[in-house]
N, C-alpha and C positions, 0 to 999 in steps of 0.2 A: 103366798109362795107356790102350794099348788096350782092355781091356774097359774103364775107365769111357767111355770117348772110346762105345764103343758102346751103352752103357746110356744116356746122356744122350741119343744120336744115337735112340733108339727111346722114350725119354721125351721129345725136343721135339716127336718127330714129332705122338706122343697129346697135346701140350697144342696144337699148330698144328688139329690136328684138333675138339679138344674146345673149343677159344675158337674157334673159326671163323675162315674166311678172312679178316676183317677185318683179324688182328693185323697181316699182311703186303702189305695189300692198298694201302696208302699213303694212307688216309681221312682221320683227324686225329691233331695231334700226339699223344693222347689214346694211336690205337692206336701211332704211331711209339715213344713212348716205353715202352710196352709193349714192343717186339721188340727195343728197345735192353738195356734190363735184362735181358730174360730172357738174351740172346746172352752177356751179360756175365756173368749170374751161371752158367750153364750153362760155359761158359766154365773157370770157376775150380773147378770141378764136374770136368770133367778132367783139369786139369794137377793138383790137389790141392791149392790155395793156400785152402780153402776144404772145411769136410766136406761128405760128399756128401749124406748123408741127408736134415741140415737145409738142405744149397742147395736138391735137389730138390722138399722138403716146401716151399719158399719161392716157389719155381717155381710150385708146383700152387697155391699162395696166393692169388699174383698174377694168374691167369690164371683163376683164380675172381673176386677182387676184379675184370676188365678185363670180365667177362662181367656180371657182377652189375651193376658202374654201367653199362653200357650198355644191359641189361634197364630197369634208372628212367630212365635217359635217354627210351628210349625211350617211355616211359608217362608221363613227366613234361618237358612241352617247357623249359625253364625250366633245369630241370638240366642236361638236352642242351645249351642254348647256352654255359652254364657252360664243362661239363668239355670239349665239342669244338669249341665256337666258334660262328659262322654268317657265311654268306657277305656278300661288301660289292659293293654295285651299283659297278659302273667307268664305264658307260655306258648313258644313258638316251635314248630316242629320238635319236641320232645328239651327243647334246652328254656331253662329258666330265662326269664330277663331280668337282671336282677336288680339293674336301674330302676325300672317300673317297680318293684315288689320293694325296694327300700323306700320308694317317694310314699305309699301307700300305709310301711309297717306291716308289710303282708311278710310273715316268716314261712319256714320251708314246711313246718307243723300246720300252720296254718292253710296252708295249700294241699298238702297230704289229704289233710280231714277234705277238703272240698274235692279232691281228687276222689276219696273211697265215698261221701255222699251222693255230688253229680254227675258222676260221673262213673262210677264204679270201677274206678281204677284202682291199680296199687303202685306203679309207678309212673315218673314223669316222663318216662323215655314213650306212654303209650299215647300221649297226648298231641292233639294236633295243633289244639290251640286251645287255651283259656284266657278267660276276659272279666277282668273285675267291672261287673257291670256299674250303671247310674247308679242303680236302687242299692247298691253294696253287696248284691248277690253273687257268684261267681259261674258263671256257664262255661262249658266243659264241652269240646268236641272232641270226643277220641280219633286216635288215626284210624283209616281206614286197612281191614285186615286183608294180607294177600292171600 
């Protein structure tokens, strides 16, 4: 089990390397579900619940498949919102949307906190725009001051 434990350990290392930072970087569920599977299948790859050969050929599968759609993603905008999503306005010139914030389950606490984290605000009247990102994050433009 040690040596697979370290052949896997120097085989994630080369597919984190060769899919690029994204897998782990927390972007969209797209890449999320990528680093969920591999951990899992890598995983069963050492304790032996699982042959090695074909986990790891499955491994370098996936991580070609996570590379390849996001090559079209990128060159095809259409695909991209498909398989990663795109972001939803929260806040338009200082007034809620509230359409977008029910589809989400985003409450007005909930946006508060991201308003005084990202933003460093305390109310919504100061905001220019906010946007529930891909990744679940919330980015935060304040208005600009006269």
């Amino acid at each position: 089990m040690c040596f697979r434990g370290l052949l896997v350990f120097i085989l994630a290392i080369i597919l984190v390397r060769v899919g690029d930072r994204r897998i782990f970087s927390k972007n969209a569920a797209f890449d999320i579900v990528l680093g969920i599977i591999l951990g899992s299948l890598l995983s069963r790859a050492i304790t032996g619940n699982a042959p090695f050969v074909p986990t790891c050929i499955t491994c370098i599968g996936l991580v070609a498949l996570h590379w390849f759609l996001a090559m079209i993603s990128q060159k095809y905008h259409a695909f991209g919102l498909l398989i990663k999503g795109k972001q939803l306005l929260l806040v338009k010139d200082g007034q809620i949307q509230e359409e977008n914030m029910k589809k989400q389950n985003f409450t007005i606490h909930d946006l508060n906190e991201v308003l005084r984290l990202n933003g460093k605000l305390t109310q919504v009247e100061e905001v220019q725009e906010a946007y529930l990102e891909r990744s679940g994050n919330v980015s935060v433009i304040p208005r600009k001051q006269n």
